[in-house]
N, C-alpha and C positions, 0 to 999 in steps of 0.2 A: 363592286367591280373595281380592279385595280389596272392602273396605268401601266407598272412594270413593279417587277421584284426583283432583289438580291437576293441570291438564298446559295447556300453551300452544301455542296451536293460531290460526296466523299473526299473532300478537303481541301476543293477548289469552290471557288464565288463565280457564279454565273448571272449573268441580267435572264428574265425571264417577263416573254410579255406575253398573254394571250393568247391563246391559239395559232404560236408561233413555234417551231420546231425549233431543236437546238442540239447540236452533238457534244455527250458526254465522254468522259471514260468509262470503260466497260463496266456496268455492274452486275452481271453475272448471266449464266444463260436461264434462271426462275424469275428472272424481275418483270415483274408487270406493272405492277402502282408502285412507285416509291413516296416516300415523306420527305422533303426539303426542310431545313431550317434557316426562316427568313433572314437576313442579317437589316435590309432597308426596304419600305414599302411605298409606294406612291400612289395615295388613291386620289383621284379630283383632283391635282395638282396641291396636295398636301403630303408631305415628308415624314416617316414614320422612322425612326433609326432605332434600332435595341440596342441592349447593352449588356455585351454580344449579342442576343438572338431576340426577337418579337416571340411575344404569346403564341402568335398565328403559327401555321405550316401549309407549306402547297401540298397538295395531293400533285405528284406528275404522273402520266401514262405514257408507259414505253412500248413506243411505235414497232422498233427492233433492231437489230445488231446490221451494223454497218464495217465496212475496214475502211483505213485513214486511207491518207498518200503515201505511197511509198515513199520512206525516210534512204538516202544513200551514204554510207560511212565509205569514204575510202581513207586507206591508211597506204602511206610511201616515203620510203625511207630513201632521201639521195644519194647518189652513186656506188648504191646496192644491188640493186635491181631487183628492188621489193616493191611490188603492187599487188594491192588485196582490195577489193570490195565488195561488201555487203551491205544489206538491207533490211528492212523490216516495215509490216505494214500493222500499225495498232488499229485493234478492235475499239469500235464508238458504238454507244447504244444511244439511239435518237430517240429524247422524249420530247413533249407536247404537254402545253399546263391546257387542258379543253374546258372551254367556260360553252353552257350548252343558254342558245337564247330562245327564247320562250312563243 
């Protein structure tokens, strides 16, 4: 059993601890188990680091697609009278590392 992981999970580093949910970028609408590749491990208060990656991989299970907050861009140009705003709201897929206890 591990205290928390590093792992890189399509080309960002995310902490991952337990049975604790976390929002990703989208990986796709088929994803159900993914594979992580650890980059640090901490089990019992002991440090594991690779060099890039650990032997190990987490197994994650994707809970399901979420959307972010709404991001707002506005653009305006002075003494034009130009105002434009737009927005957009990114898809997150929430997964969970589930340790099952006995």
């Amino acid at each position: 059993m591990f205290d928390f992981a590093i792992c890189e999970i399509s080309g960002k580093q995310y902490k991952i601890v337990p049975n604790e949910e976390i929002l990703v970028d989208w990986l796709g609408i088929d994803a159900k188990k993914i594979e992580a590749s650890v980059l640090l491990l901490s089990e019992d208060g002991k440090i594991k680091v690779g060099t890039p990656y650990l032997k190990e991989k987490l197994t994650l299970e994707c809970l399901g697609t979420v959307k972010n907050k709404k991001i707002r861009v506005a653009k305006f140009h002075a003494k034009a009278n130009y105002r434009k705003v737009t927005g957009a709201r990114a898809k997150k897929t929430n997964v969970v590392h589930s340790v099952k206890t006995k």
